[in-house]
C-alpha positions, 0 to 999 in steps of 0.5 A, a space after each residue: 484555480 477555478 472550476 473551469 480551469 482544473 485540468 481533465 482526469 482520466 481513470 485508468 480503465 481496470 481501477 480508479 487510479 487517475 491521471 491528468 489527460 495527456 500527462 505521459 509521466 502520470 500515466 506510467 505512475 498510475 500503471 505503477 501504483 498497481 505493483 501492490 496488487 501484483 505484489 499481492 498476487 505474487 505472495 499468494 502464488 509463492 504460498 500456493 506453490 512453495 508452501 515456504 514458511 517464510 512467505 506465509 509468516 510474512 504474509 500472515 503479519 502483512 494481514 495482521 499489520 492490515 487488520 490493526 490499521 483498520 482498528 487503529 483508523 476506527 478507534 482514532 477517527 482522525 480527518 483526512 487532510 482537506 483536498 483541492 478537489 472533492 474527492 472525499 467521496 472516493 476515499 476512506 474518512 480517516 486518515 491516520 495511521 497511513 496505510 503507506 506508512 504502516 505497511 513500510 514499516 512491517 516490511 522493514 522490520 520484518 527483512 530486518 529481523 529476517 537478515 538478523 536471524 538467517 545471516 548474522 545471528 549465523 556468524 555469532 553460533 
């Protein structure tokens, strides 16, 4: 494809998420990749109002997952895959370990052992 025939992105209005002009799908997919910006504000209002236990230890590792993400992308330095488009600018230069990735994995490991502790290890006692 050549530059003239690259399709038109738009941002969406309060973060720099993109769309293709008019694709209704992209649309709904860029408003949906701002659920971790409410997933955040929905942990810290637990926090705030039911000073759970639970939900600050998770959002503790949560943070902790994030900061060790951070070091391993610093200590590996391992280049983003090449892009079709230059966005280089916009993103971050390194791109392992994936953010995507790591934060899944913590948030399955933690239900895990969470379901292990509250439930099943109840039955065995």
């Amino acid at each position: 494809m050549g530059v003239l025939n690259d399709p038109i992105y738009r941002p969406l209005s309060i973060t720099f998420i993109e769309y293709q002009e008019g694709d209704k799908i992209g649309f709904f997919l860029a408003w949906f990749s701002m659920l971790p910006f409410i997933y955040i504000v929905s942990l810290c209002t637990l926090i705030l109002f039911r000073r759970d236990i639970q939900t600050i230890m998770y959002f503790g590792g949560f943070c902790v997952s994030e900061v060790c993400n951070t070091v391993l992308k610093r200590t590996f330095k391992q280049a983003r895959p090449e892009r079709t488009r230059d966005r280089m600018g916009l993103y971050e230069v390194h791109g392992m370990p994936s953010d995507h990735a790591q934060t899944f994995f913590y948030f399955m490991t933690y239900l895990a052992i969470f379901v292990i502790l509250k439930y099943i290890f109840v039955i065995f006692i």
